[in-house]
N, C-alpha and C positions, 0 to 999 in steps of 0.2 A: 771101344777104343783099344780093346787087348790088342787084334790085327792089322790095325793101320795107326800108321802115322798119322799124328796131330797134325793140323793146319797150322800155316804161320798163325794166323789170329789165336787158335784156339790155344798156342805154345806162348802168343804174347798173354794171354789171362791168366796162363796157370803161373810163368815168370811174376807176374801182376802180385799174381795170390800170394807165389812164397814170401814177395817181399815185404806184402801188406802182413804175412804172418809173423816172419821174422820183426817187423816193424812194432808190434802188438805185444810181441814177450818181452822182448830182449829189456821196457822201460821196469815191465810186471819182475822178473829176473830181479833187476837195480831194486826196486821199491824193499822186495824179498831182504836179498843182500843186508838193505842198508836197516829193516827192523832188527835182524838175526844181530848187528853191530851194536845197535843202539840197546838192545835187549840183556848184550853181553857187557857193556858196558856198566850198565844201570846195574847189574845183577852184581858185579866187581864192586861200585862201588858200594852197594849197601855191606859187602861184607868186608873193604877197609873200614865203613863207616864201623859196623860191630865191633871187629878187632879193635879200632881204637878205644872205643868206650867197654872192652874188657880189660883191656890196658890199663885205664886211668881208673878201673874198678878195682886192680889186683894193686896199685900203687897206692890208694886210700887207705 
């Protein structure tokens, strides 16, 4: 395929492919995303959770 030109069909599969590709990460990407949120999240709050109960440890 380096010296010629793709065939309509064979240019409509590879179009096919990128989109099948792009279709494929872009949810994996989100999934990514939303653990690295939920990860940072949960990480904050154990250390308000701490803070507080050093808090009401230094007030006892």
């Amino acid at each position: 395929m380096a010296g010629k030109m793709p065939t309509p069909q064979e240019f409509y599969h590879l179009c096919l492919y990128a989109i099948y590709l792009q279709s494929a990460v872009i949810p994996i990407n989100m999934v990514l995303i939303f653990q690295k949120v939920r990860v940072a999240s949960l990480s904050g709050e154990a250390q308000n959770a701490k803070s507080e109960r050093d808090t009401e440890l230094d007030t006892s």
